[in-house]
mmCIF file as Biopython writes it, N, C-alpha, C and O atoms, coordinates in Angstrom:
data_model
#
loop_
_atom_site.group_PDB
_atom_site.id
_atom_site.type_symbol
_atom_site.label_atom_id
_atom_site.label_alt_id
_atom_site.label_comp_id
_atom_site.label_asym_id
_atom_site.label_entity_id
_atom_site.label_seq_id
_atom_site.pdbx_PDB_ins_code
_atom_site.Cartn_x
_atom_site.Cartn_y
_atom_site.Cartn_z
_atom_site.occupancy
_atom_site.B_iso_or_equiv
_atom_site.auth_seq_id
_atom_site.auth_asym_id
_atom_site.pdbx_PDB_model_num
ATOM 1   N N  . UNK A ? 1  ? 40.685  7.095   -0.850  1.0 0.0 1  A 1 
ATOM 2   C CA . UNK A ? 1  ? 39.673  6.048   -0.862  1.0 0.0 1  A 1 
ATOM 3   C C  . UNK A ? 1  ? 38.698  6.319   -2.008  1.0 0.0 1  A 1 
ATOM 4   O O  . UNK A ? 1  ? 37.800  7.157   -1.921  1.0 0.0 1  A 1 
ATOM 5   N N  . UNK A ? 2  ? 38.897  5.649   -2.964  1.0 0.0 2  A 1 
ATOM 6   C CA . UNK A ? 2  ? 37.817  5.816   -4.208  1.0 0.0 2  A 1 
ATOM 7   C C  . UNK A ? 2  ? 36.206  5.451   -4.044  1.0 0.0 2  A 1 
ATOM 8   O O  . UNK A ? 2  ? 35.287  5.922   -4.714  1.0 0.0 2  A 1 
ATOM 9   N N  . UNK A ? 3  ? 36.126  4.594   -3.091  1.0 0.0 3  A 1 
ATOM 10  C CA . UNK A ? 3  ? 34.666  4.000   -3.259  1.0 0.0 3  A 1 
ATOM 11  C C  . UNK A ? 3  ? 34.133  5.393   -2.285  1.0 0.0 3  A 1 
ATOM 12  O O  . UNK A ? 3  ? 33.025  5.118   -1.825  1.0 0.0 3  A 1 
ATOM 13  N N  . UNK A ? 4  ? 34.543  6.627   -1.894  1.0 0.0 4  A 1 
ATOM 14  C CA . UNK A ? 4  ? 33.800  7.233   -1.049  1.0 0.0 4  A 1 
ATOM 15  C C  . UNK A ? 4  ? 33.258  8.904   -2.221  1.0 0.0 4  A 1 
ATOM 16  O O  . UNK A ? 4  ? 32.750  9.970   -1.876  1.0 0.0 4  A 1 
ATOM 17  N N  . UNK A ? 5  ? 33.753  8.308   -3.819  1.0 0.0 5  A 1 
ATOM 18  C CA . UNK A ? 5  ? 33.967  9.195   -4.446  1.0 0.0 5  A 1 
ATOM 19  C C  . UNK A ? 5  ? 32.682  8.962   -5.156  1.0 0.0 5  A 1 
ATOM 20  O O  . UNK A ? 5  ? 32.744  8.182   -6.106  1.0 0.0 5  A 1 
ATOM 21  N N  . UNK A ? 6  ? 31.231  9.628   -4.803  1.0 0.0 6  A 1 
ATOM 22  C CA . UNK A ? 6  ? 29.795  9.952   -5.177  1.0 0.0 6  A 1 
ATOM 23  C C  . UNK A ? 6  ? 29.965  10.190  -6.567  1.0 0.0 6  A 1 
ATOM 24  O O  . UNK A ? 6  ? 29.187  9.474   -7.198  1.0 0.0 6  A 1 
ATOM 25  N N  . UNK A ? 7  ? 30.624  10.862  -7.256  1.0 0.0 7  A 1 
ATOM 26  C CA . UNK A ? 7  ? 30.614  10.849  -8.983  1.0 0.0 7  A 1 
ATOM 27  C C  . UNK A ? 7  ? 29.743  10.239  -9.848  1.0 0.0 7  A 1 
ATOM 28  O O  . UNK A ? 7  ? 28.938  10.844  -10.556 1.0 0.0 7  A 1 
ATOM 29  N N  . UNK A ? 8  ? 29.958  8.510   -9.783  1.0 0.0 8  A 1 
ATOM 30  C CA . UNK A ? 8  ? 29.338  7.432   -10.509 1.0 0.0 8  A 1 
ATOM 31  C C  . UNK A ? 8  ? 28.555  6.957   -9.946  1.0 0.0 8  A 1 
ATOM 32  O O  . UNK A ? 8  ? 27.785  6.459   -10.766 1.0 0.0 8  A 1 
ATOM 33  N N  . UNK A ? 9  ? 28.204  6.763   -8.900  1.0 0.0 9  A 1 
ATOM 34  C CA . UNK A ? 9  ? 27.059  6.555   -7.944  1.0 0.0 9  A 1 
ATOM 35  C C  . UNK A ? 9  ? 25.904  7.043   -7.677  1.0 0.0 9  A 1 
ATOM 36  O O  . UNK A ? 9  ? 24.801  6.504   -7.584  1.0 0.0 9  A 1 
ATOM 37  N N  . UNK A ? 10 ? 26.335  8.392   -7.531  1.0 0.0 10 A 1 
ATOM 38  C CA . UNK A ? 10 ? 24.984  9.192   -7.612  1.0 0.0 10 A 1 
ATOM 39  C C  . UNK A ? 10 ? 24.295  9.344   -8.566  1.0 0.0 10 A 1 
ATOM 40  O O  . UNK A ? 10 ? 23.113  9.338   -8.223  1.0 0.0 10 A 1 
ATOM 41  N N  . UNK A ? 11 ? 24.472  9.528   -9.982  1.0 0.0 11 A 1 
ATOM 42  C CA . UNK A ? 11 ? 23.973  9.543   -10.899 1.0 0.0 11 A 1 
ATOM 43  C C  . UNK A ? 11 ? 23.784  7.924   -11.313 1.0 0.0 11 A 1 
ATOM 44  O O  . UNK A ? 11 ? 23.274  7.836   -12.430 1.0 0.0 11 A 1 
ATOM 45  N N  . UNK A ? 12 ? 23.991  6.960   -10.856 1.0 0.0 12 A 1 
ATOM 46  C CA . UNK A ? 12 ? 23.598  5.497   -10.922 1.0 0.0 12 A 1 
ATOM 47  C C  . UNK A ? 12 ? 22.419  5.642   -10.153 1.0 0.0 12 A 1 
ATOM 48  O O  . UNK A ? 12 ? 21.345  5.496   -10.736 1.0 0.0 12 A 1 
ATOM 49  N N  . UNK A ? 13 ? 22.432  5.878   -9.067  1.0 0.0 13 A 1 
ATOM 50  C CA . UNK A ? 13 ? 21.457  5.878   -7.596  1.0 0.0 13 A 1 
ATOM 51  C C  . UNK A ? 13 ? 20.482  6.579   -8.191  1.0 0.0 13 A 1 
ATOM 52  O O  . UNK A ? 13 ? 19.640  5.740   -8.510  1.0 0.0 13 A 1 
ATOM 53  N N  . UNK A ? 14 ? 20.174  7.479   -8.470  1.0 0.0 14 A 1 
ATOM 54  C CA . UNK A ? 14 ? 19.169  8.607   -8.809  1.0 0.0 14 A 1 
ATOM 55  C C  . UNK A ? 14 ? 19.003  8.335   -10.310 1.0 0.0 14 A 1 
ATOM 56  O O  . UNK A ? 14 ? 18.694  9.494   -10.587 1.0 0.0 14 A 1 
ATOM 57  N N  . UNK A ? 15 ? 18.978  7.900   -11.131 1.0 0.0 15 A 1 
ATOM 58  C CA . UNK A ? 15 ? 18.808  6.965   -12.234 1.0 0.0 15 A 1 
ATOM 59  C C  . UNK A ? 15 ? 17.898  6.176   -12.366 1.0 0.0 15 A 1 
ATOM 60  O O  . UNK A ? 15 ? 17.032  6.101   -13.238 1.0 0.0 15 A 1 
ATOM 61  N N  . UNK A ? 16 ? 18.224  5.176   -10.906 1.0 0.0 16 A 1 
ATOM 62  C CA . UNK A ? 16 ? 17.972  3.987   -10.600 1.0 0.0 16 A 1 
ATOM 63  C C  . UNK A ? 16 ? 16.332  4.165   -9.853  1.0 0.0 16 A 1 
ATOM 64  O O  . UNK A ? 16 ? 15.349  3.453   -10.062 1.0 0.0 16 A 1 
ATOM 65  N N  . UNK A ? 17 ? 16.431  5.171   -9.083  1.0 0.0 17 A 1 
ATOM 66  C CA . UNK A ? 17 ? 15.216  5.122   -8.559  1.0 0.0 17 A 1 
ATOM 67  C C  . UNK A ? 17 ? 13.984  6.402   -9.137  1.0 0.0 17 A 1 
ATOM 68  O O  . UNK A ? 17 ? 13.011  6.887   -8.561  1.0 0.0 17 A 1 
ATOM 69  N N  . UNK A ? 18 ? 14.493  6.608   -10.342 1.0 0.0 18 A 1 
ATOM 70  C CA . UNK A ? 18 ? 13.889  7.245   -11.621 1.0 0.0 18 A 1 
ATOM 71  C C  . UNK A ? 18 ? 13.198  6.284   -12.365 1.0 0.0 18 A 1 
ATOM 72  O O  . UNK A ? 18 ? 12.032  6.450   -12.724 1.0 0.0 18 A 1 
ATOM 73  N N  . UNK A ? 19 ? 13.765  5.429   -12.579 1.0 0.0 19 A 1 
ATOM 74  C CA . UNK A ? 19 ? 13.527  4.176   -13.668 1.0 0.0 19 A 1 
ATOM 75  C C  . UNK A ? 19 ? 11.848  3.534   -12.597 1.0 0.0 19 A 1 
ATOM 76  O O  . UNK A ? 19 ? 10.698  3.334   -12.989 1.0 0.0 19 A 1 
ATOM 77  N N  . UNK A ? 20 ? 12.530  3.384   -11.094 1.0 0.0 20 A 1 
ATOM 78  C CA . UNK A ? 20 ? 11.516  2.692   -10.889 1.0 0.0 20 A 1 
ATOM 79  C C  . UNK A ? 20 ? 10.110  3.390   -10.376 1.0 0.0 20 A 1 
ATOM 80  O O  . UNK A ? 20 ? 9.054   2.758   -10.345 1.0 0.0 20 A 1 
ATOM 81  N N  . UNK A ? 21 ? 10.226  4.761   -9.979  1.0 0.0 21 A 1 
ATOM 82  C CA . UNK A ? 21 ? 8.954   5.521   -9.986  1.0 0.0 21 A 1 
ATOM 83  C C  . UNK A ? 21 ? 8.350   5.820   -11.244 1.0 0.0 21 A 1 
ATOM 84  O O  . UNK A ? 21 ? 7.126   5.879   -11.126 1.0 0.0 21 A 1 
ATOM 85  N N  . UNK A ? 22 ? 8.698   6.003   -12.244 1.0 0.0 22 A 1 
ATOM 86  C CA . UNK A ? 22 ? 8.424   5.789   -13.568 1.0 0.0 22 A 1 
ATOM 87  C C  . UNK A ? 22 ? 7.685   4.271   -13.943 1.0 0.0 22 A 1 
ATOM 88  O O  . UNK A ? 22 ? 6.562   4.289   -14.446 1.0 0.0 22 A 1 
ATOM 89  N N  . UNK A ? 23 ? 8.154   3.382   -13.757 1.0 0.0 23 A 1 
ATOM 90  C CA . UNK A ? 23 ? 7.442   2.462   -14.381 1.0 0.0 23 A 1 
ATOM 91  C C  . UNK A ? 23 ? 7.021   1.605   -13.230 1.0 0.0 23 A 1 
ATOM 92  O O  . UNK A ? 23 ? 6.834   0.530   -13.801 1.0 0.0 23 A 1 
ATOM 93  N N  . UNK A ? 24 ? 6.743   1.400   -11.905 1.0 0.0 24 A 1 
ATOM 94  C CA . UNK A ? 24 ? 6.069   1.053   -10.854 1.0 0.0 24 A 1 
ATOM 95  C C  . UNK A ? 24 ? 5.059   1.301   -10.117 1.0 0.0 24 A 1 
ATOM 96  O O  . UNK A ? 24 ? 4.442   0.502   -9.413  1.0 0.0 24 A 1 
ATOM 97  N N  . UNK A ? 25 ? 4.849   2.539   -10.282 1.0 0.0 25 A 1 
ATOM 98  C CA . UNK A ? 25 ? 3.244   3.329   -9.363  1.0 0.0 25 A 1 
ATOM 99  C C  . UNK A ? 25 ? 2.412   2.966   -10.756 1.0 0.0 25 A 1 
ATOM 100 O O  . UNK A ? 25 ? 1.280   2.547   -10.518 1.0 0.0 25 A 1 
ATOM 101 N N  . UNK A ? 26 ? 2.713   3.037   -11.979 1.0 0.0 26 A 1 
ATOM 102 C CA . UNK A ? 26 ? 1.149   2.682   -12.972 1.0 0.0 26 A 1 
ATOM 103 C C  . UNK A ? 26 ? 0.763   1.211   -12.621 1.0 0.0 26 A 1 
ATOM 104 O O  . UNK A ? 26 ? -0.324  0.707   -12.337 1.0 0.0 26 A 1 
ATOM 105 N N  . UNK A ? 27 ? 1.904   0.740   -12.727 1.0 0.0 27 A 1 
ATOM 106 C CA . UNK A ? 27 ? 1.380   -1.134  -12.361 1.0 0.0 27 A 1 
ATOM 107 C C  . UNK A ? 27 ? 0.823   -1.301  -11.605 1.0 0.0 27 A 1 
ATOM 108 O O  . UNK A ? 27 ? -0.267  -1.736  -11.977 1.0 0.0 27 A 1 
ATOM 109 N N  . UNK A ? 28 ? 0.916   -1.195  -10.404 1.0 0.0 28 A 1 
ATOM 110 C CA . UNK A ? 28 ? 0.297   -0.770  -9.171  1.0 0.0 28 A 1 
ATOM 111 C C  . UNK A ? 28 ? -0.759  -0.290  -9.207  1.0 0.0 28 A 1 
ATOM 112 O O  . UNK A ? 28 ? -1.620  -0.997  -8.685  1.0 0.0 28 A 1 
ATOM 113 N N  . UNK A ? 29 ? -1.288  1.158   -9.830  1.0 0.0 29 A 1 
ATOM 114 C CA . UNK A ? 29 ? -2.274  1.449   -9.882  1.0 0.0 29 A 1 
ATOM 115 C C  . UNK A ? 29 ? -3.407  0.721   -10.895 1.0 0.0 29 A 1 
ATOM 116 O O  . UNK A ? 29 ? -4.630  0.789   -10.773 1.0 0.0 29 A 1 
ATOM 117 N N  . UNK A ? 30 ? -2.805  0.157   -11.710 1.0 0.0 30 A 1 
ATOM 118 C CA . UNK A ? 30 ? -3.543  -0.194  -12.545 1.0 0.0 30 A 1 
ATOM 119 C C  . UNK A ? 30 ? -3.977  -1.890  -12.043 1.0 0.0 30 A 1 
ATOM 120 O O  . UNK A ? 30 ? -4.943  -2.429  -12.584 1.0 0.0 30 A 1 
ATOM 121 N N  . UNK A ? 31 ? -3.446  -2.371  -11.347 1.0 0.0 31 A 1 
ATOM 122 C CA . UNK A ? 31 ? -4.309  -3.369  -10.184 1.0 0.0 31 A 1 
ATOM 123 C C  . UNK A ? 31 ? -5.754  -3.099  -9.796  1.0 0.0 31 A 1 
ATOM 124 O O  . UNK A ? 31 ? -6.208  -2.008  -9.452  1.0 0.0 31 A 1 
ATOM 125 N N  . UNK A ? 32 ? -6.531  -4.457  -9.920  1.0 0.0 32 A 1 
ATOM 126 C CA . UNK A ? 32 ? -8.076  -4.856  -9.541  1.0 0.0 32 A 1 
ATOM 127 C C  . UNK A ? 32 ? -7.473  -5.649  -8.667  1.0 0.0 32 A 1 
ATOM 128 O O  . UNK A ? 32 ? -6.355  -6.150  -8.783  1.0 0.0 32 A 1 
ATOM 129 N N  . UNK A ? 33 ? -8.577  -5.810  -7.375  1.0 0.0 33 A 1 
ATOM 130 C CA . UNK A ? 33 ? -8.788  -6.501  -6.904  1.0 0.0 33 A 1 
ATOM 131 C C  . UNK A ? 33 ? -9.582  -7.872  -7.348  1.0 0.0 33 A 1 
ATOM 132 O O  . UNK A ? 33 ? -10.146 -7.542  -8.391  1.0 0.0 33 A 1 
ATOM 133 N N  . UNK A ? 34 ? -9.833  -8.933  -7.136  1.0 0.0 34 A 1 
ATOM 134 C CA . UNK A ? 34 ? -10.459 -9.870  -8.235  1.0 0.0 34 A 1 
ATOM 135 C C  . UNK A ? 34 ? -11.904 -9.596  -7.111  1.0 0.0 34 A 1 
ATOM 136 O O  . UNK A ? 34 ? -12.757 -8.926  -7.694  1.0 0.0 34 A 1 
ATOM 137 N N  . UNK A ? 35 ? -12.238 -9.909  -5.930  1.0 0.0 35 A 1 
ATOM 138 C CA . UNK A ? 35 ? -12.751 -9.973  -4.957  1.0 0.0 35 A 1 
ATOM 139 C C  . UNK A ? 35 ? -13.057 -8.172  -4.154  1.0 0.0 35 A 1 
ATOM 140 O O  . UNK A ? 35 ? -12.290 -7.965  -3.213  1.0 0.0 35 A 1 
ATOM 141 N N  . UNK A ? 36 ? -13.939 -7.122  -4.431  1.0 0.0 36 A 1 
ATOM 142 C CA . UNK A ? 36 ? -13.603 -6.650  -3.946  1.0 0.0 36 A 1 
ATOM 143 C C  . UNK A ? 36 ? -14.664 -6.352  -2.418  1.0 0.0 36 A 1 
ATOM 144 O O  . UNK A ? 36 ? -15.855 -6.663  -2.439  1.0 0.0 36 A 1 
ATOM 145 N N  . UNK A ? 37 ? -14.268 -5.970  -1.661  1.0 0.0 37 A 1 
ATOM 146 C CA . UNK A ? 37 ? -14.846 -5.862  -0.490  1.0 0.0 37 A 1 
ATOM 147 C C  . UNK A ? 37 ? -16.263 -5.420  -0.221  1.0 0.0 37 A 1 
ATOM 148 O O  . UNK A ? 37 ? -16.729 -4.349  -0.610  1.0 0.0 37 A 1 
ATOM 149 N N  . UNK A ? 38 ? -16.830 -6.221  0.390   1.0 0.0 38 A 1 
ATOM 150 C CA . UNK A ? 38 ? -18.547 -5.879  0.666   1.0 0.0 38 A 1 
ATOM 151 C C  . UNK A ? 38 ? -18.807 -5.169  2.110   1.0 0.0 38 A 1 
ATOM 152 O O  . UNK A ? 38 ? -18.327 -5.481  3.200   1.0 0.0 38 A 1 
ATOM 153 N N  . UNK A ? 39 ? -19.860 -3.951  1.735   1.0 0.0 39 A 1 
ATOM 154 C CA . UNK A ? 39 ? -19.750 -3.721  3.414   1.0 0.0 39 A 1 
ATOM 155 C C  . UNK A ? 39 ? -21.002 -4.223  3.705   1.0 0.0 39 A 1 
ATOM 156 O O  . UNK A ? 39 ? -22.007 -3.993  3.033   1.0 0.0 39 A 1 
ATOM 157 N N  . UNK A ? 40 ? -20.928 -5.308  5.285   1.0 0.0 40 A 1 
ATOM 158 C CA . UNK A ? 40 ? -22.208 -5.440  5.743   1.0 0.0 40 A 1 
ATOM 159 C C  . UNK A ? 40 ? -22.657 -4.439  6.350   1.0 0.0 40 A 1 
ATOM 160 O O  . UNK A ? 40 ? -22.019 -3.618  7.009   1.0 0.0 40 A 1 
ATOM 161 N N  . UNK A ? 41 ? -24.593 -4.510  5.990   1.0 0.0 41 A 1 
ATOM 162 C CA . UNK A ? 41 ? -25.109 -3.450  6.573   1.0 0.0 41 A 1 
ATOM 163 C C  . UNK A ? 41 ? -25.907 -3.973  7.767   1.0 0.0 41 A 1 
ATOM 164 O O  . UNK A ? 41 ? -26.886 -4.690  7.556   1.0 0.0 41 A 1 
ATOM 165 N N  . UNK A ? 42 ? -25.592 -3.698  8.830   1.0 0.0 42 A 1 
ATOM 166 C CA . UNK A ? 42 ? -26.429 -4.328  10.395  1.0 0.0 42 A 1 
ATOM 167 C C  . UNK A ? 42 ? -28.015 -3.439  9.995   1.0 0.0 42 A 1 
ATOM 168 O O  . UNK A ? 42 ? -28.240 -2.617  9.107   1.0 0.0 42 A 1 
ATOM 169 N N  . UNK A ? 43 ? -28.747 -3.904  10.855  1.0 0.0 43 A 1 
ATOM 170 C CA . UNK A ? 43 ? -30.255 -3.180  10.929  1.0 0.0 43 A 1 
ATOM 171 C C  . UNK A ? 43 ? -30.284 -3.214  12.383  1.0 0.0 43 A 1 
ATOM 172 O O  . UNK A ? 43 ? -31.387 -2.868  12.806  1.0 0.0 43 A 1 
ATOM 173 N N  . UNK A ? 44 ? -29.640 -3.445  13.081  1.0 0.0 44 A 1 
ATOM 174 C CA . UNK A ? 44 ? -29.330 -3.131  14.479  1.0 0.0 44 A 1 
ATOM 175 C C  . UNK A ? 44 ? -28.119 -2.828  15.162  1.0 0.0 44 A 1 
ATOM 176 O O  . UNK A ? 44 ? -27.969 -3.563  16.138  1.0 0.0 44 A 1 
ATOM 177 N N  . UNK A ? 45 ? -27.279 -2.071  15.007  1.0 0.0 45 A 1 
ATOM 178 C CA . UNK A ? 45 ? -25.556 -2.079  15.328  1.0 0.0 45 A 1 
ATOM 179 C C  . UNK A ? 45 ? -25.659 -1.945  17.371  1.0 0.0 45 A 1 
ATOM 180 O O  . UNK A ? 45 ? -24.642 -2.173  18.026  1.0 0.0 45 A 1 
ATOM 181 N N  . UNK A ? 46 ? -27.015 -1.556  18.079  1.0 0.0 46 A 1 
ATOM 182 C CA . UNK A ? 46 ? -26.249 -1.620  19.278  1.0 0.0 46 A 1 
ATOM 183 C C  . UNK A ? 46 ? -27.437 -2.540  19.420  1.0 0.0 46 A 1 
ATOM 184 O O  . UNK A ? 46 ? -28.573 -2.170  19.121  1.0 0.0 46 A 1 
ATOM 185 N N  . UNK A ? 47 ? -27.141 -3.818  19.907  1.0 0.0 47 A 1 
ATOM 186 C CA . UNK A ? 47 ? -28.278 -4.821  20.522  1.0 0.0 47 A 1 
ATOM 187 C C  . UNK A ? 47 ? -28.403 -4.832  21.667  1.0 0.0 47 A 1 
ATOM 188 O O  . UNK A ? 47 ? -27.305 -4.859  22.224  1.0 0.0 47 A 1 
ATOM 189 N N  . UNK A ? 48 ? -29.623 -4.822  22.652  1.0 0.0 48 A 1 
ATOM 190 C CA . UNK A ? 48 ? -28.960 -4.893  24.243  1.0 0.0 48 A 1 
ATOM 191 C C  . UNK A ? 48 ? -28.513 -6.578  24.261  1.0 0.0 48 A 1 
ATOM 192 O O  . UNK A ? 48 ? -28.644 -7.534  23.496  1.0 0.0 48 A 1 
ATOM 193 N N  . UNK A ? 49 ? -27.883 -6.313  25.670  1.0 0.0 49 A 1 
ATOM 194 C CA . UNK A ? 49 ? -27.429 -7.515  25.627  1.0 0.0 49 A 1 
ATOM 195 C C  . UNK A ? 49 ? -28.225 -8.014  26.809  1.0 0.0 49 A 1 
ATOM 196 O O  . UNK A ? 49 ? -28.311 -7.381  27.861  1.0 0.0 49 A 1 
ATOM 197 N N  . UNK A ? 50 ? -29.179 -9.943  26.438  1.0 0.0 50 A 1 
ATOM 198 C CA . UNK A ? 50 ? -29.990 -10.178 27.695  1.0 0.0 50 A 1 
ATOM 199 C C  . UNK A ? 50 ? -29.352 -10.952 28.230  1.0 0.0 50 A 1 
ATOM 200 O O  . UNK A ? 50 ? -28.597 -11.685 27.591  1.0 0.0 50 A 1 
ATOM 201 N N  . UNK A ? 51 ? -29.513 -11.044 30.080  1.0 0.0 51 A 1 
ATOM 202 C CA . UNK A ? 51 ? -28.243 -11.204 30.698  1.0 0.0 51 A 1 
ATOM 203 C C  . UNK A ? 51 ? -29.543 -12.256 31.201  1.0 0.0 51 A 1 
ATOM 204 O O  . UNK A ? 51 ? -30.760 -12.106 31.092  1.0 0.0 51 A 1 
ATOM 205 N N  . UNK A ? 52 ? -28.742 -13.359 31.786  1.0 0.0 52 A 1 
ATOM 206 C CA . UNK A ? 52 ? -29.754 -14.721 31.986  1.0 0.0 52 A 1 
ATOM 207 C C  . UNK A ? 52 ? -30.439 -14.397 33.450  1.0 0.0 52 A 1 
ATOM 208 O O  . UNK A ? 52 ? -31.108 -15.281 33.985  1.0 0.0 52 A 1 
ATOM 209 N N  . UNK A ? 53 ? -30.242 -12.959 34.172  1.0 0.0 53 A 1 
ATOM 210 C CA . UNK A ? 53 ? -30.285 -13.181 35.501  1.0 0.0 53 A 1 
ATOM 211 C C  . UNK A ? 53 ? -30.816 -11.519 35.668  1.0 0.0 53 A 1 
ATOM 212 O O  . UNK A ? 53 ? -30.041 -10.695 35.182  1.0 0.0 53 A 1 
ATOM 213 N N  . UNK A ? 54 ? -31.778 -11.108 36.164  1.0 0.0 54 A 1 
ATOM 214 C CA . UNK A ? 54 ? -32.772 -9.752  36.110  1.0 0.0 54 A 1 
ATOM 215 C C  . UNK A ? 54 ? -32.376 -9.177  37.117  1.0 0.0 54 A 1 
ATOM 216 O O  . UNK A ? 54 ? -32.870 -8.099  37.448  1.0 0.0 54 A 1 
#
């Protein structure tokens, strides 16, 4: 059975995913966000809560 013969494959395969760690993580990194995230700041984070009934 030839197609089970790794020879040309492996060195295709491992080639292949050479090529793309090489030229894929800079693109990537080199991405802006256009919008980037704001943090709101509370001046109260625990409020009580008033309950209509004492």
């Amino acid at each position: 059975m030839p197609q089970l013969n790794p020879s040309p494959w492996l060195l295709i395969c491992l080639s292949s995913w050479a090529i793309f760690l090489l030229t894929i993580p800079p693109l990537v990194l080199k991405f802006k966000p256009a919008n980037s995230p704001n943090i709101k700041q509370t001046t109260n984070p625990l409020n009580p809560w008033n309950w209509p009934w004492p």
